[in-house]
PLY file of the C-alpha trace (Angstrom):
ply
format ascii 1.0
element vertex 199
property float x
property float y
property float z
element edge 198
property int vertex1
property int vertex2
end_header
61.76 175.82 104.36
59.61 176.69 101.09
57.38 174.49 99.65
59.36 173.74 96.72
62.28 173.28 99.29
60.29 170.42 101.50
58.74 168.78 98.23
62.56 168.36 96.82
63.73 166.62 100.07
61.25 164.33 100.21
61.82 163.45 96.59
65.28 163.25 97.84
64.75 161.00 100.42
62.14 159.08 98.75
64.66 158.14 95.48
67.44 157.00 98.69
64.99 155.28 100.47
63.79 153.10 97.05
67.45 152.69 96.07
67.74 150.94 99.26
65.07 148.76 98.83
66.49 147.43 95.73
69.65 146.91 96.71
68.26 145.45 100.01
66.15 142.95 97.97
69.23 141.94 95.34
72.35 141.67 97.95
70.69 141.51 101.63
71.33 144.42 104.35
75.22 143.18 105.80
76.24 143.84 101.92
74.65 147.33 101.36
76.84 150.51 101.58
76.49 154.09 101.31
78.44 154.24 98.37
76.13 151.41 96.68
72.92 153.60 97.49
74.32 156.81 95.80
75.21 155.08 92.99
71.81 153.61 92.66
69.47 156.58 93.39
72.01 158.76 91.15
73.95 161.30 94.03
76.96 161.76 95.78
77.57 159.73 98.35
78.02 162.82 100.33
74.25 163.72 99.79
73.15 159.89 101.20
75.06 160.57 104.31
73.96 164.47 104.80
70.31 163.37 104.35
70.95 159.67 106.73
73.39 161.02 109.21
74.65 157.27 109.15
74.32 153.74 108.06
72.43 153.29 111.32
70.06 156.35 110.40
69.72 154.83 107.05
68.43 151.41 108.77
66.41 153.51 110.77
64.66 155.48 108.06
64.80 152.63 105.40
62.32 150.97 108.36
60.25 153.26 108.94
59.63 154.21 105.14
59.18 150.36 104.30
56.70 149.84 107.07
54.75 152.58 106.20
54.50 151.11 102.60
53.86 147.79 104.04
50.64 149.66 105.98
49.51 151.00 102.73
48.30 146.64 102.00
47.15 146.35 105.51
45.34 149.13 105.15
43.53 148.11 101.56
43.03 144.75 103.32
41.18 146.31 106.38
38.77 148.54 104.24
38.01 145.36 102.16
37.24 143.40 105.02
35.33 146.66 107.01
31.76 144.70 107.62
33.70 142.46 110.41
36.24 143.83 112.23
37.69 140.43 113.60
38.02 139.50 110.21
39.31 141.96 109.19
42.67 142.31 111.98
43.01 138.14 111.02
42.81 138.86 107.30
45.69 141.99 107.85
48.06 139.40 109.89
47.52 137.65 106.93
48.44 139.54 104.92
51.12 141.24 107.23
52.77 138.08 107.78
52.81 136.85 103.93
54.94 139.79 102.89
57.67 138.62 105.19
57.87 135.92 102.54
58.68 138.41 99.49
59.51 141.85 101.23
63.32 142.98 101.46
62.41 144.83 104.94
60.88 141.55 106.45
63.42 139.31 104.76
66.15 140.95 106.46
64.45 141.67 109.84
63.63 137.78 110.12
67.32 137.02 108.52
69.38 137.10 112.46
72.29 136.05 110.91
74.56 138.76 112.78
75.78 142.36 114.41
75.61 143.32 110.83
72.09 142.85 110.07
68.54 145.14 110.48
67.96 143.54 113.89
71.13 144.60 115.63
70.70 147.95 113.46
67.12 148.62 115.02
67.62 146.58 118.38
65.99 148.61 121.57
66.07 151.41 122.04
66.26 151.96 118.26
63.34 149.87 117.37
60.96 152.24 119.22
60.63 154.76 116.91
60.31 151.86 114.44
56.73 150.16 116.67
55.86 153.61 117.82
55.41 154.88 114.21
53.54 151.76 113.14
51.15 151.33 115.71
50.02 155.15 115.47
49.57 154.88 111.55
47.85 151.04 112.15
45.73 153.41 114.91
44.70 156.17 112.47
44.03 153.66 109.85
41.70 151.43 112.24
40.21 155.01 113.61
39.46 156.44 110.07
37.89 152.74 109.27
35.75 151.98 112.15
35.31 155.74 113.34
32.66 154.47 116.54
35.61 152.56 118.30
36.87 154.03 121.50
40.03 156.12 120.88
41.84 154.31 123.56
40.86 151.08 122.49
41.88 151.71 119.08
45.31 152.83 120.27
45.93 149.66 122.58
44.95 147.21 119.61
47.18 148.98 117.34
50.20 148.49 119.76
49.83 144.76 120.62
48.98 144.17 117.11
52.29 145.63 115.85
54.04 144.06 118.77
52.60 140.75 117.88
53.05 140.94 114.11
56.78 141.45 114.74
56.72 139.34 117.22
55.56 136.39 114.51
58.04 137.32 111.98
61.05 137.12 114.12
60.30 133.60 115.80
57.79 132.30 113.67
56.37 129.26 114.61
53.52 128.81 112.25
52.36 129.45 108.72
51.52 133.10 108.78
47.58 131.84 108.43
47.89 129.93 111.28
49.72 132.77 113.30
46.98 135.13 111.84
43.89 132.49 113.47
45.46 132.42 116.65
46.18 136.43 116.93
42.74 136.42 116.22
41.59 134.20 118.38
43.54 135.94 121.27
42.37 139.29 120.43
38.75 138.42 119.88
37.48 139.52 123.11
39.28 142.41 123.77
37.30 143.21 119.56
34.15 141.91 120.60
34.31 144.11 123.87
34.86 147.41 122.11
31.88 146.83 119.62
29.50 146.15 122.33
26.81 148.93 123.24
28.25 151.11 126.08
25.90 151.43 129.05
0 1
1 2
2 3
3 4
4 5
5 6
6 7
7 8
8 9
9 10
10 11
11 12
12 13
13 14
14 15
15 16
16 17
17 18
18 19
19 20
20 21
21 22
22 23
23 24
24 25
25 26
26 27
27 28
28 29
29 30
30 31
31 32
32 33
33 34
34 35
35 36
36 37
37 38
38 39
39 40
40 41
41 42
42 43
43 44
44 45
45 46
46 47
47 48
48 49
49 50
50 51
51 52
52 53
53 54
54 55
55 56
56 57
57 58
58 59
59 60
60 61
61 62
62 63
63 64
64 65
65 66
66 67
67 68
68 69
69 70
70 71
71 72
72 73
73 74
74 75
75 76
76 77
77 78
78 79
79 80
80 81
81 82
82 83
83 84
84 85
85 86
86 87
87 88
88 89
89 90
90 91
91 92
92 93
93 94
94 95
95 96
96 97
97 98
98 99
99 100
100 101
101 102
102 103
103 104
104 105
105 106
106 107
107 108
108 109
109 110
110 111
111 112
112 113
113 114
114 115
115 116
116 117
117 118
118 119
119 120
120 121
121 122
122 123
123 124
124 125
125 126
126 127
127 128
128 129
129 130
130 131
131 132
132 133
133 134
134 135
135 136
136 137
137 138
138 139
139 140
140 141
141 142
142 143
143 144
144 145
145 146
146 147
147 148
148 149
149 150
150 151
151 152
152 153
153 154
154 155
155 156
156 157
157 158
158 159
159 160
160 161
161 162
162 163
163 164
164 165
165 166
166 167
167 168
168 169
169 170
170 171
171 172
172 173
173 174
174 175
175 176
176 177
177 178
178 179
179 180
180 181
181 182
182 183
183 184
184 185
185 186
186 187
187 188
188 189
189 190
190 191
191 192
192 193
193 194
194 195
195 196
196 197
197 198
C-alpha cells in the first residue's frame, strides 16, 4: 500500500471513528447504527462496514481509538507530575477516572444496562485486545518518562494499572480521588521497589 494509500485510510478511519464518538456522546451506544455513522462522517454506509467488518468491529475499534485518545491526558498528566512517580500514577487515576464522568467511551462502558451495550460488545475474549493495547501504550509512555525503570517492571505496572482503572469504572465504589489514593496506596511498594538502587 503507498503512502498516499495508508495516509487516506487512516483519514478514513479516523473521520468513522470521530463520527462515532459523537453520535456515541448524543444518543448512547444501544442507539448507534451503521447507517447513522455514514451519514455523520459523510460515506456510504457500505464504506463504514468494508473498513469495520461489523458493528462488533466498530465497538472494537471505536475502543481502542478512544482509549488511545484517553492516554494522550494520562500521558500529559504523567510528564507533569515526572519528579514523583507515585504521584504521578495517583494523579493519572485521577485523572483516568474523572473522564468516565464526561467521556462517551467511559459513559457507555460503565452504562451495563444490556446485551446491547459496549460491555457485552467488548466482553472476554474481545476485551483483550482492548487491555492489551492500553497497557503497552500506558508501558511505552511510563518507559519513555522514567527511562531508568526496569522494563519488566514497567510492563507489570502498566497491566494492573489498566486492569485496575477499568476495574474502578465498572463497579465504582468511590469518588474517582478516593479510588485514585487507594490504587496508590496499593501500588506504592511495588513503585517504591523499582526506584530503589539495585545491588
Amino acid at each position: 500500500m503507498s503512502r498516499f494509500a495508508s495516509a487516506s485510510r487512516a483519514l478514513l478511519r479516523d473521520t468513522i471513528l470521530r463520527a462515532t464518538d459523537e453520535l456515541v456522546a448524543e444518543r448512547g451506544w444501544p442507539a448507534v447504527t451503521m447507517a447513522q455513522v455514514a451519514g455523520r462522517a459523510g460515506v456510504s454506509r457500505q464504506t463504514v462496514y468494508n473498513e469495520m467488518g461489523s458493528r462488533q468491529g466498530l465497538a472494537r475499534d471505536y475502543a481502542l481509538w478512544a482509549a488511545d485518545q484517553l492516554l494522550d491526558d494520562v500521558e500529559r498528566c504523567l510528564a507533569l507530575h515526572r519528579h514523583d512517580l507515585h504521584e504521578a500514577m495517583v494523579a493519572a487515576f485521577t485523572v483516568f477516572l474523572n473522564q468516565a464522568l464526561e467521556h462517551p467511551l467511559l459513559r457507555a462502558l460503565a452504562a451495563t444496562s444490556g446485551s446491547g451495550d459496549l460491555v457485552a460488545m467488548l466482553s472476554p475474549p474481545a476485551m483483550s485486545p482492548l487491555v492489551d493495547a492500553a497497557a503497552e501504550r500506558l508501558a511505552t509512555i511510563l518507559s519513555s518518562t522514567w527511562p531508568a525503570l526496569p522494563a519488566d517492571d514497567v510492563s507489570l505496572l502498566a497491566e494492573v494499572s489498566v486492569r485496575l482503572g477499568l476495574s474502578h469504572l465498572l463497579l465504582p465504589t468511590a469518588t474517582p480521588a478516593t479510588a485514585a489514593a487507594r490504587a496508590g496506596r496499593a501500588l506504592g511498594p511495588f513503585l517504591a521497589g523499582m526506584q530503589a538502587p539495585k545491588a
